[in-house]
Structure formats: C-alpha cells, structure tokens
C-alpha positions as CSV (number, residue, x, y, z in Angstrom):
1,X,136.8,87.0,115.0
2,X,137.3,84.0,112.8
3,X,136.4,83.9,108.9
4,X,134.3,80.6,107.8
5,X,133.3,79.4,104.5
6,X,130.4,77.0,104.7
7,X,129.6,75.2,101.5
8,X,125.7,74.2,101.8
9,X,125.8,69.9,99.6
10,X,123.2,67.6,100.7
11,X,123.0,64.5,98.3
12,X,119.1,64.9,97.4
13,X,118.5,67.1,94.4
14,X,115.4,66.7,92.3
15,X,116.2,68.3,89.1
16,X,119.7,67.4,89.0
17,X,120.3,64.0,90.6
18,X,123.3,64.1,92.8
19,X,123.9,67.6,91.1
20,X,126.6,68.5,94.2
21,X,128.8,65.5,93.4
22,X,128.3,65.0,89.6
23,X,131.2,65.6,87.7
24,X,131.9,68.8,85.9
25,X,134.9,68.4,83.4
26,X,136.6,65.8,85.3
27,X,135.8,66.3,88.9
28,X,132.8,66.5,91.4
29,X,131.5,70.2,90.6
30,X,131.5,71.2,94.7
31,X,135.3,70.9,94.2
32,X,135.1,73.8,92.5
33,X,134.0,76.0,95.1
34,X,136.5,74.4,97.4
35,X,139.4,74.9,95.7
36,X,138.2,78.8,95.0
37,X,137.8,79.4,98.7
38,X,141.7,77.8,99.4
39,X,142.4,80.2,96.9
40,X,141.7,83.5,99.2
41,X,143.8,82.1,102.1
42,X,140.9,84.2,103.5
43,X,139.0,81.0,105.4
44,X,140.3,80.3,109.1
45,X,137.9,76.5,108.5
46,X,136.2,75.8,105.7
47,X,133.4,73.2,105.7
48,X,131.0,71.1,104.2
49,X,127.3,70.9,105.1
50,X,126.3,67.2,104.0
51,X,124.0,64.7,105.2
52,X,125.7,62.2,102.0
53,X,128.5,60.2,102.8
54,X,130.0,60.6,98.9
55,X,130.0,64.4,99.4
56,X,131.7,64.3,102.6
57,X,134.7,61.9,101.5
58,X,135.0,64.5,98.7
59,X,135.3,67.3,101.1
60,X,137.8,65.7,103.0
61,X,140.2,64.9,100.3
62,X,139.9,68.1,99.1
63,X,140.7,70.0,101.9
64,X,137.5,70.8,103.4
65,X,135.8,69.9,107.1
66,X,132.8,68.4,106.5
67,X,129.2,69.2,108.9
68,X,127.1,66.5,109.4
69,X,123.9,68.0,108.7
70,X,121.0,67.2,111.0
71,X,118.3,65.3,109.0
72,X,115.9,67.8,109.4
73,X,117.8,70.6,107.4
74,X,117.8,68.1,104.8
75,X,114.3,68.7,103.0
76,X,114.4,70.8,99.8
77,X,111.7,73.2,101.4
78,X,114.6,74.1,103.7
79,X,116.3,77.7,102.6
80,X,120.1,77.7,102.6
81,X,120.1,80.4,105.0
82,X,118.4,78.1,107.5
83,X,121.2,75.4,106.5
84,X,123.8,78.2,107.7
85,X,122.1,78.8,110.5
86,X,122.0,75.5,111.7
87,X,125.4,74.6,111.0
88,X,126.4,78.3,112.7
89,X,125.0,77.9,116.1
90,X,125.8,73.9,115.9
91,X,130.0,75.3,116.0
92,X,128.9,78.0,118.4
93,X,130.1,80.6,115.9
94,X,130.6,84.3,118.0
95,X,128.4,86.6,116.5
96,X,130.6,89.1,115.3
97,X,132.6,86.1,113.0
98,X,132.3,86.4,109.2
99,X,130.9,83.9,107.4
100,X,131.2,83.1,103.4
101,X,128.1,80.8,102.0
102,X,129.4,79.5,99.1
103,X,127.3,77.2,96.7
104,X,128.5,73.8,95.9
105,X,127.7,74.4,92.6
106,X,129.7,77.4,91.5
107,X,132.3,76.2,88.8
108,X,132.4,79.8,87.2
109,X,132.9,81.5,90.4
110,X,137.0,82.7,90.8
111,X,138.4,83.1,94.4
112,X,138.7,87.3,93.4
113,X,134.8,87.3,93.9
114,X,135.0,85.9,97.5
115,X,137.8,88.3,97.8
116,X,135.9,91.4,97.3
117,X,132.9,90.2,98.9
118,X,135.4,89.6,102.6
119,X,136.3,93.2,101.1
120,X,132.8,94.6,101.7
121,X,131.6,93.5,104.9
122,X,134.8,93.7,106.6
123,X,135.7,97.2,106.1
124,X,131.5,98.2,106.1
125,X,130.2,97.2,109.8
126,X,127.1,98.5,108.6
127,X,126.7,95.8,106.0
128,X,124.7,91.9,106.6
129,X,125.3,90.4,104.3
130,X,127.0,90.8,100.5
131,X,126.8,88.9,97.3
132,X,126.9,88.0,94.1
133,X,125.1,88.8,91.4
134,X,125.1,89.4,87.7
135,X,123.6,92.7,86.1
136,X,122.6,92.1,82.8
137,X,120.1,91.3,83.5
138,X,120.0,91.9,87.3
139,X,120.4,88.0,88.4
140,X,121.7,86.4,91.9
141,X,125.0,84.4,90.3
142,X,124.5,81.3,92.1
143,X,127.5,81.6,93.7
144,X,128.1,82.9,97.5
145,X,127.2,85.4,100.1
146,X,129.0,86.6,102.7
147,X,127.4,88.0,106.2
148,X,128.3,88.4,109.9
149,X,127.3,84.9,111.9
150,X,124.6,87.4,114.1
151,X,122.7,88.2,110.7
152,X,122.2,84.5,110.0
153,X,121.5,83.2,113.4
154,X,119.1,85.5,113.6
155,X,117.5,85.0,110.5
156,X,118.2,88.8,109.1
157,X,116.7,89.2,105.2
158,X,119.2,88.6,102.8
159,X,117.8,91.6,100.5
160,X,117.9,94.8,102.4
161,X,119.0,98.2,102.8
162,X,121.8,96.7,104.9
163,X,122.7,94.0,101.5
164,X,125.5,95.2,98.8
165,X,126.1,93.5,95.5
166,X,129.1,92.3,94.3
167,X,128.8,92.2,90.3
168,X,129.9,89.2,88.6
169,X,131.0,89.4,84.5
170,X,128.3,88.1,82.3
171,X,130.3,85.4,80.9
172,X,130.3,83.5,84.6
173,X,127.2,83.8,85.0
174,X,124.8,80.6,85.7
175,X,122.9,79.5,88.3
176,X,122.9,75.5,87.9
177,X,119.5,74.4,89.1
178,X,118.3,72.2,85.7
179,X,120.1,70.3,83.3
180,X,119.6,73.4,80.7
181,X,121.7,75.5,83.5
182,X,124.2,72.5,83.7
183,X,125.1,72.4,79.8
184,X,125.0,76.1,79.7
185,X,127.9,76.1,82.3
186,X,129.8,73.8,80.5
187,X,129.8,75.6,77.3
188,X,130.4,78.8,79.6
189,X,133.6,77.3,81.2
190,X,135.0,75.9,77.9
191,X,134.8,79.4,76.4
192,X,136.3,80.8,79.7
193,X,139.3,78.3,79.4
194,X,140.0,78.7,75.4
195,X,140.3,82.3,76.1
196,X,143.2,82.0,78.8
C-alpha cells in the first residue's frame, strides 16, 4: 500500500487569474500545500496535477513530482474528483493505496490536519473518504481530502455515510475561490503569524 498526495493546479482560473501560482506573502500559494504535506513524512510521492508549465517548475523545486494533466481534465466544468481519478488510474495506483487530495490553494492548512485525516481512514477500513471542514458554520475548508484510490477510481460520492469530517479551527478557515476569499486569507494568516 503506498500513501499519495496529489495536489490538483491547472493554470486557468477565472475568478482568480493564475490563482495556483500567484504569490501569497512571498511565494506561489500551491507552495504552501507542498511544504505542509513534506511536513507529515506521511507521502511515499507527492505530485502535482498541471497542465501549466509555471506550476510544474514550481513543483519541482519544491519537492514535488509533477502530473502532466491530459487536456481534457483541464476544463473548469471538470470536478477535482475526476482530476484524481485521472491522474490515479494514469500511475496505475492499487486500489487499496491511500490517497491525500490536497488543494493548491490551502495556505491556512497545517500538516497536523493531513495528519489526522491519514489517522482516520487508515485505522477505519470502513471509511472513503475524510476531510476537512470548518463548523461554524458547517463549511468544507478548502483544504484536502483523503480516500482509498478504489473510492476515486470508481467515482464513490464524496458526502456519505461512509465520509468523516475532520474539523478545522475557525481562524484557518477560507476557501480561496474570489479575490474577497484571497484578501480574507491574507489578513487570516497575518493574525495566525502575529500570534506565534
């Protein structure tokens, strides 16, 4: 059984553009979420999923293998889930190996988090898929789930009976989809950082 991060970062982004690679107080924000994940020492590979030539010289001096995402996983009607599966049974990744999607947009996000989510679906075989959320309000974190490679190849629903949550504090979180989300997260990590 290996353990695989996959960190979803193609270069389109309508809202935000070049959101992946833009830099978040002084380095590309998908940095982030790679140094997090070298954190655990959990991650037998972890990889990039990029069809941009920026992000993927990123990745690579940063530690990271990068994917070269097929152009037709590229489209921003295409769920991450279906960029995980892709990139899953393009490695030929055994069913039974755990996989960590982790957003390349996750500056708030601490490697503890990814920890506890390995946590859950490691000791629970019963679990797909676990991730992270924030509960007040109730709010997906924008930050990573984790699930056996059989639940994404075949196309299992995130949101089940079989799905845990792994509760994030308030303070980190922010889902970065707009600009609003962006300068919210700044603000977020400079009060983070003042109060270490």
């Amino acid at each position: 059984m290996s353990v695989i991060a996959i960190i979803p970062a193609r270069g389109g982004s309508r809202r935000i553009p070049g959101k992946n690679k833009k830099e978040f107080k002084g380095k590309p924000i998908i940095v982030y979420s790679i140094e997090e994940a070298k954190k655990t020492a959990l991650f037998d590979e972890i990889y990039v999923s990029t069809d941009d030539s920026d992000i993927a010289y990123i990745a690579m001096m940063n530690g990271a293998k990068v994917w070269e995402r097929d152009p037709a996983y590229c489209d921003n009607a295409v769920g991450t889930q279906d960029v995980v599966r892709e990139f899953l049974l393009g490695i030929g990744a055994d069913d039974d190996d755990l996989v960590c999607c982790i957003y390349a947009t996750a500056p708030l996000m601490w490697c503890f988090d990814i920890t506890q989510g390995h946590w859950v679906v490691r000791k629970h075989p019963e679990v797909s898929f676990a991730f992270s959320v924030g509960d007040k309000p109730l709010q997906d974190a924008g930050q990573f789930y984790w699930g056996r490679a059989e639940a994404f190849k075949l196309a299992w629903p995130l949101v089940s009976i079989r799905s845990r949550m792994i509760y994030v504090d308030d303070n980190r979180v922010c889902d970065i989809n707009t600009m609003k989300d962006w300068n919210k997260a700044l603000k977020m990590y400079e009060a983070l950082r003042d109060e270490k």
